[in-house]
C-alpha positions in Angstrom: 6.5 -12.9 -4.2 5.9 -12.1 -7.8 8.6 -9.9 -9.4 6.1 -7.0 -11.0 7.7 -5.0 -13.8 7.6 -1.1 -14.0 4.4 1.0 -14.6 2.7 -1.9 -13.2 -0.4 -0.9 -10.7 -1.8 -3.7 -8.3 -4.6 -3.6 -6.6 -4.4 -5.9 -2.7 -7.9 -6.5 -2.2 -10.0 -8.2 0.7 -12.3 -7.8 4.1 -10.9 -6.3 6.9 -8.1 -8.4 9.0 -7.4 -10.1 5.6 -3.5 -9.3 5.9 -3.5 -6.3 3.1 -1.8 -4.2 5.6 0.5 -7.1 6.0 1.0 -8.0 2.2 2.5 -4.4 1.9 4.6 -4.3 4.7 6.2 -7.8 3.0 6.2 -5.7 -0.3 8.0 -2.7 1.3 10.5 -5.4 3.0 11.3 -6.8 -0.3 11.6 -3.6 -2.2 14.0 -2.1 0.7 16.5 -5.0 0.6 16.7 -4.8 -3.0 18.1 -1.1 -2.3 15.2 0.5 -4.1 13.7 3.7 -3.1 10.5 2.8 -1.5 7.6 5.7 -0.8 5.0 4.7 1.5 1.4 6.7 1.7 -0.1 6.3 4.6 -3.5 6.9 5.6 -4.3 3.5 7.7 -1.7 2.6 9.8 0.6 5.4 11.0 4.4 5.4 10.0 5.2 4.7 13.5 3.8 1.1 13.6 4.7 0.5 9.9 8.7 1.5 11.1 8.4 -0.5 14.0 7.3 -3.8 11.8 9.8 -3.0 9.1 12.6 -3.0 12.0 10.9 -6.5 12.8 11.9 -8.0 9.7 15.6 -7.0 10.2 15.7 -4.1 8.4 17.9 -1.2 9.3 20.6 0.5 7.0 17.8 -0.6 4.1 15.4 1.5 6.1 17.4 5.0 4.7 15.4 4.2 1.4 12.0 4.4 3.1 10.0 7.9 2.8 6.9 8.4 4.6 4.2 10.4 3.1 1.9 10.8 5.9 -2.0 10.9 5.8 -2.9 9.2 8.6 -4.5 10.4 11.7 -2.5 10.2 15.1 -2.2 13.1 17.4 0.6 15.6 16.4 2.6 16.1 19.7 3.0 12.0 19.2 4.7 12.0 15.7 6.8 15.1 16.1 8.0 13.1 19.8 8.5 10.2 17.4 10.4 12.1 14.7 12.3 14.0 17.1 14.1 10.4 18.1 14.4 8.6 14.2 15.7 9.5 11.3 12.5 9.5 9.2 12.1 11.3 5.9 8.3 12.0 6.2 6.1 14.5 4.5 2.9 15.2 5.9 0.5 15.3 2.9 -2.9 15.7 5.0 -5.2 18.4 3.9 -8.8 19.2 3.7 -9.2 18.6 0.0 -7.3 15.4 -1.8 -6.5 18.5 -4.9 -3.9 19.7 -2.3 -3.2 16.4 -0.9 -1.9 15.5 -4.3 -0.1 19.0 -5.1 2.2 17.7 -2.1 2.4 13.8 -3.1 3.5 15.3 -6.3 5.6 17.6 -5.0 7.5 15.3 -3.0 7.6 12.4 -6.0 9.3 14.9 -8.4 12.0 15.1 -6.0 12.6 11.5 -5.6 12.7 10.8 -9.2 11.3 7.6 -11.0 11.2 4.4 -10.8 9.8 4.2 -7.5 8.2 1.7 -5.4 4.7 2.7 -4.1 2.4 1.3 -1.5 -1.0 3.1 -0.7 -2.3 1.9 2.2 -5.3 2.2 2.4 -7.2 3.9 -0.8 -10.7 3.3 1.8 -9.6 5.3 4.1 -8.9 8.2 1.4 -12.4 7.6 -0.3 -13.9 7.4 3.2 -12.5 10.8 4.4 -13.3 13.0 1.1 -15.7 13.3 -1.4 -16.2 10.3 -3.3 -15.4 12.3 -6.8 -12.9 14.6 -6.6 -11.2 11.5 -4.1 -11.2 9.4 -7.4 -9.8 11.8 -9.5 -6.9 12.5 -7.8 -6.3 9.0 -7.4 -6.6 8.8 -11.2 -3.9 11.3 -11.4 -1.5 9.3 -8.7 -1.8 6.0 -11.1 -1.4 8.2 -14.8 1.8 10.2 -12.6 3.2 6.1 -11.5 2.9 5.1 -15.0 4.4 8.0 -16.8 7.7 7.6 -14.7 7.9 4.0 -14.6 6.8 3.7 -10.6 5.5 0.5 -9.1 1.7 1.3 -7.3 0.2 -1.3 -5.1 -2.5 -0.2 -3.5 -5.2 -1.6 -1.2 -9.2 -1.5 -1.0 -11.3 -2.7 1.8 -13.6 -5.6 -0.2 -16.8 -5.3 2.4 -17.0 -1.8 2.8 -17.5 -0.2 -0.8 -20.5 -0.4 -3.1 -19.7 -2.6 -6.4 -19.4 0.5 -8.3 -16.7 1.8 -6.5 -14.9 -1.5 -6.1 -15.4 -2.0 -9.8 -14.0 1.7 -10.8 -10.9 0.8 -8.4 -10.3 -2.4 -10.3 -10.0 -0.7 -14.0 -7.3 1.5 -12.5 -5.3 -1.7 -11.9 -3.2 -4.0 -14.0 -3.1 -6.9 -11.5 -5.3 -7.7 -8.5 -4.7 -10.1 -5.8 -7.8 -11.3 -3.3 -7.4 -12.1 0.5 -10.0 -13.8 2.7 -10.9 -15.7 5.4 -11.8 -19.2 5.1 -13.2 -22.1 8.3 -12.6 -25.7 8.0 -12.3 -28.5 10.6 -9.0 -26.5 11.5 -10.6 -23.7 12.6 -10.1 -20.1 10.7 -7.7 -19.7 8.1 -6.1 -16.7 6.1 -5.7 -17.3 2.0 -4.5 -15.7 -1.4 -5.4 -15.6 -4.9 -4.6 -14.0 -8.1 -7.4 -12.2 -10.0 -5.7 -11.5 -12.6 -2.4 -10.2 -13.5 -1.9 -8.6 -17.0 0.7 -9.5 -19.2 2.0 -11.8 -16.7 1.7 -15.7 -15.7 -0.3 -16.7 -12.6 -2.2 -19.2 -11.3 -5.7 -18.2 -10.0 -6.6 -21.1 -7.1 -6.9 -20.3 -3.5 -3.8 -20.5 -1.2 -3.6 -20.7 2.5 -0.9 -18.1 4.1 0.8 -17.9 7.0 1.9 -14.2 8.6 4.1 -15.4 11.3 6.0 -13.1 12.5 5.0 -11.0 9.8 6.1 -12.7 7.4 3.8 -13.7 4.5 4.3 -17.3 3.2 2.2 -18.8 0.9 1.7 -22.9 2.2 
């Protein structure tokens, strides 16, 4: 995995069942053994099954750096059962406008401090469930608030599902992109990786094939 400096935004792009949701989980798994504070907003998956896959990659003592900052949509009686029995740090930033949904990301960042890492997973699912406008802005404010105090953003857009507007607007707020997709040969259906682009950086831009055994991403 590329070692991305600070300030550095990335955007995990792809169709759906790509492994973006997987290429975070691998970032998060890196970020947490490295002992650095890593803050994970959710509005895909719920921080129930990202835990549970972060436990399958060994992690445990490391897992004291992870804070949840929930968005996701799973019935209420089931995550306060769930927190009730882990030691989660998790702030519930839903809310019915994404102005107040960032008043609490923010909220809960200026406690944390800088230099933080950052996955948001997924930005779709935030553009899908507010207005497209006002969604964007705030999500403008979340990258200019990463790059002020020297955060690490990677966050991840659903290829098939936006117009090329949007999917073009997303790009300019990144530094860096990375492309997943499926690909058929005479071996049958195959997951790979490339590199857009990376600014400032080094990379080689050809198609890789991946593996995700166990979780685990490796590039073949």
């Amino acid at each position: 995995m590329i070692d991305f400096p600070e300030q550095f935004v990335l955007m995990v792009s792809g169709p759906l069942g790509t492994g973006k949701n997987e290429f975070c989980l691998n970032m998060a798994n890196i970020h947490l053994k490295k002992g650095k504070k890593v803050v994970y907003i959710t509005t895909d998956l719920t921080p129930k099954v990202i835990y549970s896959k972060l436990n399958d990659f060994g992690l445990d003592d490391e897992l004291e750096n992870l804070y949840f900052f929930d968005g996701s949509i799973w019935n209420i009686k089931d995550r306060a059962k769930w927190l009730s029995e882990k030691k989660v740090k998790l702030i519930d930033i839903s809310a019915s406008n994404p102005n107040i949904m960032f008043e609490k990301v923010e909220t809960g960042l200026s406690v944390l401090g800088g230099n933080l890492k950052i996955i948001f997973d997924s930005l779709s699912s935030f553009l899908f469930r507010n207005e497209l406008g006002p969604a964007i802005k705030t999500f403008s404010r979340l990258v200019n608030r990463c790059r002020r105090e020297h955060d690490f953003l990677v966050f991840t857009l659903h290829e098939d599902l936006h117009p090329p507007h949007i999917f073009k607007e997303a790009e300019n707020f990144a530094d860096g992109e990375i492309k997943l997709r499926f690909i058929e040969d005479e071996e049958g259906l195959k997951r790979q990786i490339m590199i857009a682009f990376l600014r400032g950086l080094y990379y080689d831009s050809e198609w890789r094939d991946i593996s995700m055994e166990s979780g685990f991403l490796e590039i073949l």
